[in-house]
Structures are given as structure tokens and as C-alpha cells.
N, C-alpha and C positions, 0 to 999 in steps of 0.2 A: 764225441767223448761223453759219458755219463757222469752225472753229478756227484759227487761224491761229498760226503758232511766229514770233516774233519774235527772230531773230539776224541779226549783222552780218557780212559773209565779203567777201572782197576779190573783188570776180567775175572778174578776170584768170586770179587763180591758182588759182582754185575751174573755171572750165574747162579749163585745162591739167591739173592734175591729174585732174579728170574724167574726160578723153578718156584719160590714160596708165590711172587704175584700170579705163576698159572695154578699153583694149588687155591689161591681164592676166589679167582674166575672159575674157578671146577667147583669149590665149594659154592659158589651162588648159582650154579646150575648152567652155567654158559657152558658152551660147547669151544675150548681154545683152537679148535682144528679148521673153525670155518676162516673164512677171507679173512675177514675183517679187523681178528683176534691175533692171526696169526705171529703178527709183530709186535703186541700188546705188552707181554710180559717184558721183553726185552726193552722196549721203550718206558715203559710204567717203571723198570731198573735202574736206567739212566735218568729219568727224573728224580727219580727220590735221592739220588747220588748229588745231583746237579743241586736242589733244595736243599739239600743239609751240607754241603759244603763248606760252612762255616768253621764247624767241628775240627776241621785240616788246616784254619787261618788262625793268625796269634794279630791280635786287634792293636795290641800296646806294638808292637812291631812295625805296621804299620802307621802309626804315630810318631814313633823314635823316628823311622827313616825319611819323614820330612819334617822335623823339629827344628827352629829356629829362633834363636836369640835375637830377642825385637823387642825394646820400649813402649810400644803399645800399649795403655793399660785399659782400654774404653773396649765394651761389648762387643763381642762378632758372633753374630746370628748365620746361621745356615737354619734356612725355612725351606719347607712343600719337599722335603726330601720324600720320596717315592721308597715303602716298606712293602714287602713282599715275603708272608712270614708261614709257619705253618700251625697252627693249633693242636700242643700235645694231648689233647687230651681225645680228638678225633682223628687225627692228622688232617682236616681238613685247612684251606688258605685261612687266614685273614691279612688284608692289606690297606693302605693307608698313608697316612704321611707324619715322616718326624718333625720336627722342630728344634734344632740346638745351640744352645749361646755358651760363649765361655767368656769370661772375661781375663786376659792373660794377666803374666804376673812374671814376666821376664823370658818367657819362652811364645812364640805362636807357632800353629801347624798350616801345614799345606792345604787348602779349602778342600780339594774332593777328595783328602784323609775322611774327615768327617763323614759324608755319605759311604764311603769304603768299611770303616768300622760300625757304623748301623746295617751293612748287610753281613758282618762277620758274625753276628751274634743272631741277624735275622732270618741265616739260612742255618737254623738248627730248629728240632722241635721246641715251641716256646709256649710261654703263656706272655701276655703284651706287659702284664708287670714286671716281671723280671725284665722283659730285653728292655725297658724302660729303665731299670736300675743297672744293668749291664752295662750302656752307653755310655751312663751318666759316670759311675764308678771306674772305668776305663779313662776317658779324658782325664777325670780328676787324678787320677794315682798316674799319669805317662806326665801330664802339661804341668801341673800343681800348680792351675790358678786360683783367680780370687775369688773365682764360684762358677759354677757350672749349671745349666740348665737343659732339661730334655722333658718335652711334652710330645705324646705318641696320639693321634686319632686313627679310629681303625673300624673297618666293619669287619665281622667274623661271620665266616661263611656256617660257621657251628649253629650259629642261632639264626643266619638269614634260609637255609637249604633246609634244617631237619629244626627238634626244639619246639622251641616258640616261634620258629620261624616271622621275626619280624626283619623284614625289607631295609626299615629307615634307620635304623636303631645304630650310633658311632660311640665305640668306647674309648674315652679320652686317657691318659694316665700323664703324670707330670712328678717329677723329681730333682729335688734343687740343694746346691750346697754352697757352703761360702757366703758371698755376696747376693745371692738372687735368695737368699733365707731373709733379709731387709723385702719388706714390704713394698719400697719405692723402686727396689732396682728390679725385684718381682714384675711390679706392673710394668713397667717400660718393657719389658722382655714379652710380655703377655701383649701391649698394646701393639709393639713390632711387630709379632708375629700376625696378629690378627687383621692389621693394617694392608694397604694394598698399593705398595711404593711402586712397583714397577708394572 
């Protein structure tokens, strides 16, 4: 019996984009008829479907649907969250890792809520400021705790592939409301993250 991949793609827009990704293999001069190519356009269709899928998810949705009424009132960090985003401005990747505290305030959420809503907002064209204020604004307006925290490191393939092409170069960004706006509950949130508990 042959393999079969089993995914769901809207066939409308899977051959419009289709026929535009073999218009820009033709316009860079490739030939789409050889081997190689053959399957390119179709494939190249479903990725870029598969990366912006965000665009189709409601982030506060997935919050509400596991929200819970808990006394709680001490920091919950979710660190080394794995981002996988795309740069609007080339569509090229940049990817990285989040970092996010909340400190609750009569509600907590279900832990891999958290990483769920960092890929809601991270499979769309982005630039890492905004999905950095995305994240942050999200939690705060679904949870309404005592502050919220999100720092983004990332390399961008925009400036490691073409540019300046530098190799080492991580762009950090960081957005804080409430409680981690205090100076001292800042640093614990910073020292946590950077610390190496487990």
C-alpha cells in the first residue's frame, strides 16, 4: 500500500497561489517542467497556507477554553518556547524563542494555552515587535492579571541569508504590563528566565 500524507488545504486558494509560485519560478528563469520542480509550486502553496495559519485561529479563544478560577497570585513563567515566524517585510523565517510570565489575579490558564497563542499570532506575516505586543496584549485583555510579561529572542534569516548578512546577530524585544512595570518583579522575571533550573 503506498504512503499517503493526510492534510486538509482549501483547494481554491492552494491553486491560485499555485499557478502565482510557478509564475515566479518562470520569472527567475527556472524551467517548472523539469523533475525536480515539478511538484514545487504545489508544495511551496501548502507551506505558505500551513505558515500563516494563524490568520484562521482566535488566540483569546483558546485562552477562555481553558481558564480557570484559582487563588494563585505568585508568577508562572512558561520559558524556551520555540517561535517559528515569518518576516513581512521579505517573507523570509525568523525563529527563536519566547518567554512568558503572568502573574494571575483570580483566573490561571492551562500551560500549553501559552505556547498555542505564541504560534497564533506567529504563523502570520510579522515583524517580532508586534507579535511581541500581540502575546503580551492577548493574555492581559482574556486573564486580566497583575501584569504580564513577554520577551522574544530571534534570529532573522532577512539579515543572516541577504543584507548585512550577519550569522550571530539575536534580536531580543520585551513587553511588560502591571506588575513586572515594578522594577523588582521585572528582575525576578528576567533572572528566571535567564537562570538554568532544570
Amino acid at each position: 500500500m503506498a504512503y499517503k500524507k493526510s492534510e486538509s488545504y482549501d483547494t481554491e486558494i492552494t491553486e491560485k497561489l499555485q499557478a502565482n509560485f510557478a509564475d515566479i519560478l518562470k520569472g527567475l528563469g527556472e524551467d517548472v517542467n523539469r523533475e525536480g520542480l515539478l511538484k514545487t509550486p504545489e508544495r511551496a502553496s501548502k507551506a505558505m497556507q500551513f505558515l500563516t495559519q494563524g490568520y484562521e485561529m482566535d488566540a483569546r479563544a483558546i485562552l477562555e477554553g481553558a481558564k480557570f478560577k484559582e487563588d494563585y497570585s505568585e508568577m508562572v513563567i512558561v520559558k524556551d518556547i520555540e517561535v517559528y515566524s515569518l518576516c513581512e517585510h521579505h517573507i523570509l523565517p525568523f525563529f527563536g524563542k519566547a518567554h512568558v510570565a503572568y502573574i494571575p489575579d483570580g483566573h490561571i490558564v492551562g500551560l500549553s494555552k501559552i505556547p498555542r497563542v505564541i504560534d497564533v499570532f506567529a504563523r502570520r506575516l510579522q515583524v517580532q515587535e508586534r507579535l511581541t505586543d500581540q502575546i503580551l496584549q492577548c493574555i492581559q485583555e482574556t486573564l486580566n492579571p497583575q501584569g504580564v510579561a513577554v520577551v522574544i529572542e530571534a534570529r532573522h534569516m532577512c539579515m543572516m541569508m541577504r543584507g548585512v548578512q550577519k550569522q550571530n546577530s539575536v534580536t531580543t524585544t520585551s513587553a511588560f504590563t502591571g506588575q513586572f512595570n515594578i522594577e523588582k518583579t521585572r528582575a525576578e522575571f528576567l533572572n528566571l528566565v535567564s537562570s538554568k533550573l532544570h
